[in-house]
GUDREN-44802 format. One record per residue (C-alpha): residue in three letters; x negated, y negated, z negated. Coordinates in steps of 0.2 Angstrom, whole numbers, padded with zeros to 4 digits, always signed. Each point is the difference from the previous one (the first is absolute). Layout:
# residues N
ALAXYZ ...
END
This chain:
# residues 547
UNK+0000+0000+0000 UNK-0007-0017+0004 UNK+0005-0015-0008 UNK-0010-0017-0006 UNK+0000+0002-0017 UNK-0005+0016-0012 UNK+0013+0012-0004 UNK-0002+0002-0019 UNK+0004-0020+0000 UNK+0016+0005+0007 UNK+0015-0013-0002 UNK-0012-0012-0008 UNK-0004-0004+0018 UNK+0017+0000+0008 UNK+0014+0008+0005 UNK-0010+0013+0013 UNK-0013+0001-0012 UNK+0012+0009-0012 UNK+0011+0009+0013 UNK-0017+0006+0006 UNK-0006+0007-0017 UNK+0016+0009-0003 UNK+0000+0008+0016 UNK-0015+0006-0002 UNK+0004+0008-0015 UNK+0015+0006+0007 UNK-0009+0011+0012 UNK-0011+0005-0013 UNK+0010+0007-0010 UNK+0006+0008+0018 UNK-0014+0010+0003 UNK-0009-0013+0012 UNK-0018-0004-0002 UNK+0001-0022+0002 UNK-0015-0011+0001 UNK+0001-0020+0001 UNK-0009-0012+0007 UNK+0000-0019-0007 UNK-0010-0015+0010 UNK-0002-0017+0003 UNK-0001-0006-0018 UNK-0017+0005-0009 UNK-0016-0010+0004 UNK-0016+0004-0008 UNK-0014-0013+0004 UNK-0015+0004+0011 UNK-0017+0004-0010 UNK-0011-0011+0006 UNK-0014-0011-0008 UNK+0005-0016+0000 UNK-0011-0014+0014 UNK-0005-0016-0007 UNK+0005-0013+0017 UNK-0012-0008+0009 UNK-0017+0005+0003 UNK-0003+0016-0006 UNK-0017+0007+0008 UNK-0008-0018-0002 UNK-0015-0003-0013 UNK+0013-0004-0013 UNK+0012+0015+0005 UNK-0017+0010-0004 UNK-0008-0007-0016 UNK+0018+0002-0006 UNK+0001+0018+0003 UNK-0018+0002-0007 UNK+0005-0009-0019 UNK+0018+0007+0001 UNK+0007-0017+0001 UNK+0016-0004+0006 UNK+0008-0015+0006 UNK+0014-0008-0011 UNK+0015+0011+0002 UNK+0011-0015+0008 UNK-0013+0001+0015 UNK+0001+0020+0003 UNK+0013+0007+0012 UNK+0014+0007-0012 UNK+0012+0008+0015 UNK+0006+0017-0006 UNK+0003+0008+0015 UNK+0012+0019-0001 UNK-0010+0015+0002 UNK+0001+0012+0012 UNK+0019+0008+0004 UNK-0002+0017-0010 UNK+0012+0014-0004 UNK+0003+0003-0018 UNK+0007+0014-0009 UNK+0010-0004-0019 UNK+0001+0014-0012 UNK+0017+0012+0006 UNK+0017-0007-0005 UNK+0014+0013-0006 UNK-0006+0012+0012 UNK-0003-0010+0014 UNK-0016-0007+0009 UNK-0003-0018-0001 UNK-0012-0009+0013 UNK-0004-0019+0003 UNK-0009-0010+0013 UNK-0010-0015-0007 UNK-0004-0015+0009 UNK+0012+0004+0014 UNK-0001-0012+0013 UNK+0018-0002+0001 UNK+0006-0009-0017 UNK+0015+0005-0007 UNK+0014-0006-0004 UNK+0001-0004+0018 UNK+0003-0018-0002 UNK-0015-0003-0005 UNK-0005+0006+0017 UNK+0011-0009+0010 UNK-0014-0011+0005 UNK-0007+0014+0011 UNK+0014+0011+0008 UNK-0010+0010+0009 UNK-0010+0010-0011 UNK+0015+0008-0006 UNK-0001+0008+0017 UNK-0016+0006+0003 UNK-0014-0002-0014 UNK-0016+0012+0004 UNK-0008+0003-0016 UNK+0016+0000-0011 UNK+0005+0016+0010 UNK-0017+0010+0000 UNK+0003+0000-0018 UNK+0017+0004+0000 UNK-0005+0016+0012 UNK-0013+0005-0014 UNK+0016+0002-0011 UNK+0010+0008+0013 UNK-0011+0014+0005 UNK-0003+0002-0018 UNK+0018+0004-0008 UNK+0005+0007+0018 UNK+0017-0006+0000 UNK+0017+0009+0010 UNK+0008-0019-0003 UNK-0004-0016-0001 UNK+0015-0010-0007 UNK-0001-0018+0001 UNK+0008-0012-0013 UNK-0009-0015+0004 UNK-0015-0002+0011 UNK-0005-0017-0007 UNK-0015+0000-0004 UNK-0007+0013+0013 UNK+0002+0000+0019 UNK+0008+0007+0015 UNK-0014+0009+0005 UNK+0000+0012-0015 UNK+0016+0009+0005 UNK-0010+0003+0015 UNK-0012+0007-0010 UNK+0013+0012-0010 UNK+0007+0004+0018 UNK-0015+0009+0007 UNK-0003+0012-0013 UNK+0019+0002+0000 UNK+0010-0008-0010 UNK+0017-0003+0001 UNK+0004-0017-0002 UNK+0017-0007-0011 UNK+0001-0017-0002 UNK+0012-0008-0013 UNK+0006-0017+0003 UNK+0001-0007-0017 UNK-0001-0017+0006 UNK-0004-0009+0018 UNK-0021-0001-0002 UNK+0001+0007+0018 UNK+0009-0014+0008 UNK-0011-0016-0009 UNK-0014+0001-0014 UNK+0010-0009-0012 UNK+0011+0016-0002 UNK+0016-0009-0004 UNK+0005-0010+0017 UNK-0002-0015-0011 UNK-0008-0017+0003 UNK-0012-0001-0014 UNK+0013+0012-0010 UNK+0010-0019+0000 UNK+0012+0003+0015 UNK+0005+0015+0012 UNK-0012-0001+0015 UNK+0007+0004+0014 UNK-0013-0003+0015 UNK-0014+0012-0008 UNK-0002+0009+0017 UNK-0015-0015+0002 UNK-0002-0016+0007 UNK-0003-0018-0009 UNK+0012+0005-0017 UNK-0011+0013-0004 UNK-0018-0009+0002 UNK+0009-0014-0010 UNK+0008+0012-0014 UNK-0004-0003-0016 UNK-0018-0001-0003 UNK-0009+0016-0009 UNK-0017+0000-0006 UNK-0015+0004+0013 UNK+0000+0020-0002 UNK-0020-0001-0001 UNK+0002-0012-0013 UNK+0013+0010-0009 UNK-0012+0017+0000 UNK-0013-0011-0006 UNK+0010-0007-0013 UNK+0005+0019-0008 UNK-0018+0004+0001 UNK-0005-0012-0011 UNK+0012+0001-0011 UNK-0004+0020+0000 UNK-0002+0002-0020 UNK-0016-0001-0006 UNK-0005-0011+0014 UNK-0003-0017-0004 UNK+0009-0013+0013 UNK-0009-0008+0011 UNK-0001-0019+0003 UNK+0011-0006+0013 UNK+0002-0022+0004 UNK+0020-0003+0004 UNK+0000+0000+0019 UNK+0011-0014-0002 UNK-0004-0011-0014 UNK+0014-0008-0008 UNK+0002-0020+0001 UNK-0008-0006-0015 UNK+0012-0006-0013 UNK+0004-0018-0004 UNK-0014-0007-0013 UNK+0007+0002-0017 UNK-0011-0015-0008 UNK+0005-0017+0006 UNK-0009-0011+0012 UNK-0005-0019-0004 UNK+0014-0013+0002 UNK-0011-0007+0016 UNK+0000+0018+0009 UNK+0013+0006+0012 UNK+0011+0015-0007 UNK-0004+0015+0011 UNK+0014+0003+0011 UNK+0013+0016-0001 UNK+0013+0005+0012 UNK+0018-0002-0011 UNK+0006+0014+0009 UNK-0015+0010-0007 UNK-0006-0007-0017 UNK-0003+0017-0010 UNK+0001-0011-0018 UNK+0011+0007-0014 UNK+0017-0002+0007 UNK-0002-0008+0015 UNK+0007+0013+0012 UNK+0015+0003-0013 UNK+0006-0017+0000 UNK-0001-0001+0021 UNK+0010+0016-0003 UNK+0013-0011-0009 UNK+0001-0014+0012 UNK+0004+0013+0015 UNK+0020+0002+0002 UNK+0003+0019-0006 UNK+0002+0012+0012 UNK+0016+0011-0001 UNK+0000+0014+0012 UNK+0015+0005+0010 UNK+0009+0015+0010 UNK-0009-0009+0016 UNK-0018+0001-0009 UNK-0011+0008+0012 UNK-0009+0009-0015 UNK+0017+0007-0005 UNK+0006+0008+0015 UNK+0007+0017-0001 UNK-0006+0014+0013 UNK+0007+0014+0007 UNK-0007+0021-0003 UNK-0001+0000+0019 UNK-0018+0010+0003 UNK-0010-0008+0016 UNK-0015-0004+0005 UNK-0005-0017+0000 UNK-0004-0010+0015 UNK-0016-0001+0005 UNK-0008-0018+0007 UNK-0001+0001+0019 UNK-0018-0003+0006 UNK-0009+0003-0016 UNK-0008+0016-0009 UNK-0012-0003-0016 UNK-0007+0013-0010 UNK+0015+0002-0010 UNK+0009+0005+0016 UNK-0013+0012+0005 UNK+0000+0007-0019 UNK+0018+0003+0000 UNK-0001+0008+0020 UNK-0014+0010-0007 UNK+0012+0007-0017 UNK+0016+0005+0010 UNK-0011+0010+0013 UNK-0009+0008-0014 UNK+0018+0005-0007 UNK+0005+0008+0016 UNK-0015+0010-0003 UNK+0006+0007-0016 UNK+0010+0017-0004 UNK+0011-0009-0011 UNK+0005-0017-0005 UNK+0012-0001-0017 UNK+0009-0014-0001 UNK+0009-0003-0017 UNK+0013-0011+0005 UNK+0011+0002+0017 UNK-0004-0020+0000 UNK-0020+0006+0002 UNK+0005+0012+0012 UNK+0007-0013+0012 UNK-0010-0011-0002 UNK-0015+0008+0004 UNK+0009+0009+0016 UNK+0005-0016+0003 UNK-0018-0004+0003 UNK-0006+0016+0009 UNK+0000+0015-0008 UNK+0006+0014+0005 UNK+0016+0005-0008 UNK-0003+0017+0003 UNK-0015-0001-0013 UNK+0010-0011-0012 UNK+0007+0011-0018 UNK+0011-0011-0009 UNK-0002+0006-0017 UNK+0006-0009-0016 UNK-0013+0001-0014 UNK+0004+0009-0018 UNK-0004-0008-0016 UNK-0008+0004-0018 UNK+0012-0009-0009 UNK+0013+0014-0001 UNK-0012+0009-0011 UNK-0005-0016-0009 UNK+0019-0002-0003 UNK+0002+0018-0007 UNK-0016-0001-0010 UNK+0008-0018-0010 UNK+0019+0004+0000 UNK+0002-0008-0015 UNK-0007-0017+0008 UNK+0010+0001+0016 UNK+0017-0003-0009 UNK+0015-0004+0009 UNK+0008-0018-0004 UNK+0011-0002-0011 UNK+0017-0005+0005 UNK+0007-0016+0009 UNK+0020+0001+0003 UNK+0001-0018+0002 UNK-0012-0014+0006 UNK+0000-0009-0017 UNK-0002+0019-0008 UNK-0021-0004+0004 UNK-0011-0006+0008 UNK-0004+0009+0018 UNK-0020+0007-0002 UNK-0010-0001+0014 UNK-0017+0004+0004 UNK-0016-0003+0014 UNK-0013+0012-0001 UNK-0015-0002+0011 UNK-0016-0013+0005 UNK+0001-0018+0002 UNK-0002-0001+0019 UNK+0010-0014+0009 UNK+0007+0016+0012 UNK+0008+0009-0015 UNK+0010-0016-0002 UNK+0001-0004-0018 UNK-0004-0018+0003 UNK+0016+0002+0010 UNK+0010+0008-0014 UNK-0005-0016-0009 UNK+0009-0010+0015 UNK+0016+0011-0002 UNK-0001+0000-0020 UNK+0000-0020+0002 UNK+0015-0004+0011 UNK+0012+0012-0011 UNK+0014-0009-0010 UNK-0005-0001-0020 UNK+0013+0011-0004 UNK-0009+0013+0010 UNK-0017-0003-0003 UNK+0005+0001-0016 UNK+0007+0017+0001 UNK-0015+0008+0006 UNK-0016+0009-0013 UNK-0013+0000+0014 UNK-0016+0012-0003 UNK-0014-0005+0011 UNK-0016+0011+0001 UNK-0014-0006+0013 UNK-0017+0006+0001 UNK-0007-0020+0004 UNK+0016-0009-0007 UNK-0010-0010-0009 UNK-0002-0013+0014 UNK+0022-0001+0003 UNK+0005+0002-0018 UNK+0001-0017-0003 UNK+0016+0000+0012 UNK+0008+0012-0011 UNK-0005-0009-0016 UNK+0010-0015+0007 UNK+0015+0012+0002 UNK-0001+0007-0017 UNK+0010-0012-0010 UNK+0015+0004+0015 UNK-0001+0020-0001 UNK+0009+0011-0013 UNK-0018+0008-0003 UNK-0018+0000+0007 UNK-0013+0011-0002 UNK-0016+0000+0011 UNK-0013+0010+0001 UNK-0018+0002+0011 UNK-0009+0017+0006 UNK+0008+0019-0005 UNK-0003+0016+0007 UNK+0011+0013+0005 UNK+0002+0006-0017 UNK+0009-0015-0005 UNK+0017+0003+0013 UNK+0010+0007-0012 UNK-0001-0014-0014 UNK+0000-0014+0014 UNK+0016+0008+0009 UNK+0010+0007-0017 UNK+0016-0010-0004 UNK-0001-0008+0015 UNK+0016-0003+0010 UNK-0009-0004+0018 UNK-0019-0001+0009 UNK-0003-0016+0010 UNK-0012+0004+0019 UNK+0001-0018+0008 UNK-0010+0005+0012 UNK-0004-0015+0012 UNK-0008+0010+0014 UNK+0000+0018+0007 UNK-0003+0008-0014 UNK-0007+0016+0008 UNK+0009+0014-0015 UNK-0003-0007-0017 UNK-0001+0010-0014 UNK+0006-0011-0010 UNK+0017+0005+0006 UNK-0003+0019-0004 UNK-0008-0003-0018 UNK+0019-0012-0002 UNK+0012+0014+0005 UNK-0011+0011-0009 UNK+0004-0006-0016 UNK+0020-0002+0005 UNK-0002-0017+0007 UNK+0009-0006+0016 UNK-0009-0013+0009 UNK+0004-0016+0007 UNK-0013+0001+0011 UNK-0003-0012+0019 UNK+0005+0009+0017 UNK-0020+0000+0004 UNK-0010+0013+0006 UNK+0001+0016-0009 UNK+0014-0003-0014 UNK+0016+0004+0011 UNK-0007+0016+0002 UNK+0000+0004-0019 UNK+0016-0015-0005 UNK+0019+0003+0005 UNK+0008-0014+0000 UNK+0015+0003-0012 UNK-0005+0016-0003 UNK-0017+0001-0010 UNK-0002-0018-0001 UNK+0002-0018+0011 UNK-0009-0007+0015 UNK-0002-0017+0003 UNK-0008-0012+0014 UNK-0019+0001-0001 UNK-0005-0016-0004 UNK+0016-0007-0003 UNK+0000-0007-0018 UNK+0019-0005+0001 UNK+0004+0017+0005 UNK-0009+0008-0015 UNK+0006-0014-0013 UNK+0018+0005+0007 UNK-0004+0019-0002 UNK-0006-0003-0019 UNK+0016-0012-0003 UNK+0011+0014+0006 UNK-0009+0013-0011 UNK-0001-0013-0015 UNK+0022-0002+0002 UNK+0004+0020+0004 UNK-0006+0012-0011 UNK+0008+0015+0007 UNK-0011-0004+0017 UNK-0015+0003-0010 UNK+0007+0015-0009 UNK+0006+0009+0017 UNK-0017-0004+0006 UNK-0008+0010-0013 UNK+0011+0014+0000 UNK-0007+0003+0019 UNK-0019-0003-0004 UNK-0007+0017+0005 UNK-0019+0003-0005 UNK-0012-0002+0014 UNK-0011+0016+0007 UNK-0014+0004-0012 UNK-0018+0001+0006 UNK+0001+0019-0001 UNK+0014+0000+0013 UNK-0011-0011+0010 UNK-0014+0009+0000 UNK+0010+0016+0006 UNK+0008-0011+0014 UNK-0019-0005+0005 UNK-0006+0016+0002 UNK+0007+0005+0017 UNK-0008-0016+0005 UNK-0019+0007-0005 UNK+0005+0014+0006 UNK+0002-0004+0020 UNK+0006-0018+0002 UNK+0017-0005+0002 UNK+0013+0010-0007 
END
């Protein structure tokens, strides 16, 4: 199995991490023999003496060598450069084989590549290791989870030794190295297929600098001196100046002092967004391929052409979501190769494990009987869209704001709790919370009467939903991507306009003033497939492609 980070991190690293993890387990515990392969994160620097700049074979480069003097260290060149790209075995994990490739020239996550496209296509010396590890564990498969960090060229290398190939589309890396088809993970791109959008996509760092960067910050590594490429403006002097001297002049419109911008803030007229506000506009579940821009081909372009034909090239391609599966048909690839296959999940077992925690609700006959309890689980990324349950939770009337205990828990929701905050003295109850891990579901979901999924983008097949409905919960989740494929509407839950934060303030309004809605919901919440069912549906798939 090859995905970016290490398997025994698991869902510390994300949703595929811990799917991945828990398949592999799975299979174990199924007689397999599974190995993993994690790269693009580790970076060890290069040993190499350090060399004083300038001269270094002059008469003072030579009676320095001869007395063992140095120069002062601020005239020695500190770059720490990585070492040589190297396969790494980690003690076994639970039975299974645990491989890693250090200082991979491809840098994962793959934003952090973005910069260079194309060496996730073909990169040399990244897959002469990776064939060291192949022709060691001499696998029958190789499935792909994620192949950020790593290239195209190493299924090529798994495919002449004979491999079959399955390929899971956990999310949409193929199509653009930013993984989520979003601008700068601010706005769903819609042009990734190359051209001027792309090259002028939010910037990422330099992926030299980046590798660079991890080196040196390899523990036990000291890091190295670097001078800001670009150098702040200096601040405005802090003493004062003599009566008879000019004041130094500052742009109003960018005077960095105590509360300067906060006050130009004050003086702007208050924006209030609208039904008509381009950032607010609802989209539709339609799965296409996006135009491309006539007359221009980039890198990116050439990445993506290079991703789908490499697909084609596959035995199988599992798609999680019947959403994934058109859209990446949409884009080329063959149908006949495409497996739509819903994931399972762990939190069944979790659930079992901690019945006492995953408590049904108490009660609610009458909207004044309680307070309706909902709650977000999941990371604070602008696509999982809880800045725009904040939107919705602001434009209800007080009454129903007021009739709603909202549980919020977001790995990263430090940076958007403030929003929350503000709503607290409006809400029945608030209880907020940061990082958890899947052993904290149960406790999170109990005496819960709904799970939020405002998803603003095409959610490929979130978890999140399955960990909901397996604790009881229906979800009122957005009509992106994957969710329909797991959320009836009316049945198991409600669906609402992705991106529409009238729509979902309407959909908690209607929840908040009929209880029985919420409580037929519930009654139809069926739990999700567990990991072991999924592992059995994935094995016809190792064994000879599509099934």
């Amino acid at each position: 199995m090859l995905n970016w980070p290490l398997v025994f991190h698991g869902a510390l690293k994300g949703g595929i991490a811990g799917y991945t993890q828990v398949l592999a387990l799975e299979l174990i515990e199924r007689g397999h023999r599974v190995s993993t392969v994690g790269s693009g994160t580790t970076y060890t620097p290069r040993q190499h003496s350090q060399t004083p700049k300038g001269r270094a074979n002059g008469v003072l480069g030579k009676l320095a060598r001869a007395t063992g003097a140095t120069r002062p260290a601020e005239q020695t060149d500190q770059r720490i450069e990585p070492g040589p790209c190297t396969p790494v075995r980690h003690p076994d994990w639970f039975g299974m084989a645990v491989y890693e490739i250090t200082n991979s020239p491809v840098l994962a996550p793959s934003l952090l590549q973005f910069n260079e496209p194309m060496a996730e296509v073909s990169s040399p010396k990244l897959e002469a290791v990776f064939g060291e590890i192949i022709a060691l564990e001499k696998p029958d498969v190789l499935h792909v989870q994620s192949l950020e960090g790593f290239s195209l060229g190493c299924l090529d290398v798994a495919r002449r030794v004979g491999c079959r190939i399955i390929y899971s589309l956990h999310n949409y890396h193929p199509l653009c190295p930013q993984v989520y088809l979003t601008r700068g993970h601010r706005a769903p791109c819609t042009n990734y297929d190359g051209g001027r959008a792309c090259n002028n996509c939010v910037p990422a760092p330099d992926a030299a600098t980046e590798r660079n960067r991890r080196a040196a910050a390899h523990p036990n590594e000291p890091p190295p001196f670097e001078a800001p490429s670009n150098p702040a403006p200096p601040l405005p002097p802090t003493e004062s100046v003599a009566l008879e001297q000019s004041p130094p002049k500052i742009d109003p419109e960018a005077d960095p002092r105590g509360m300067s911008a906060l006050l130009r803030s004050w003086q702007t007229p208050r924006h209030w967004c609208t039904p008509d506000d381009p950032n607010w506009q609802p989209f539709d579940n339609v799965p296409r391929a996006e135009p491309t821009i006539e007359g221009e081909t980039t890198d990116y372009a050439r990445r993506r052409a290079a991703f789908i034909e490499a697909l084609n090239h596959c035995d199988t391609v599992h798609a999680v979501s019947s959403f994934v599966a058109g859209k990446f048909v949409a884009h080329g690839v063959d149908e006949a190769r495409v497996k739509t296959l819903t994931i399972g999940t762990i939190a069944n077992d979790l659930r079992e494990h901690n019945a006492e925690l995953a408590f049904a609700p108490p009660p609610r006959p009458t909207p004044a009987s309680r307070p309706l309890r909902a709650v977000f689980i999941g990371v604070n990324h602008w696509y999982k869209g809880l800045s725009m349950l904040a939107d919705s939770l602001e434009m209800l009337t007080p009454d129903v704001l007021g009739s709603i205990e909202l549980s919020v828990f977001a790995a990263g929701g430090q940076t958007i709790e403030y929003r929350f905050r503000r709503l607290e003295p409006r809400l029945a109850r608030l209880r907020y919370g940061y990082e958890y891990g899947p052993q904290d579901l149960p406790w999170m979901c109990g005496g819960q009467d709904v799970g939020l999924v405002p998803s603003v983008w095409w959610d490929n097949g979130p978890q999140t939903v399955l960990e909901m409905q397996a604790n009881g919960l229906p979800v009122l989740g957005a009509n992106a991507g994957g969710i329909p494929d797991f959320v009836q509407h009316e049945a198991n839950g409600l669906l609402f306009n992705a991106n529409d934060r009238f729509d979902l303030a309407g959909t908690l309004a209607r929840c908040v003033n009929d209880p029985t809605l919420v409580v037929g919901l519930r009654s139809r919440v069926r739990p999700p497939k567990t990991m072991a069912e999924h592992a059995r549906e994935m094995e016809p798939l190792y064994a000879g492609g599509v099934s």
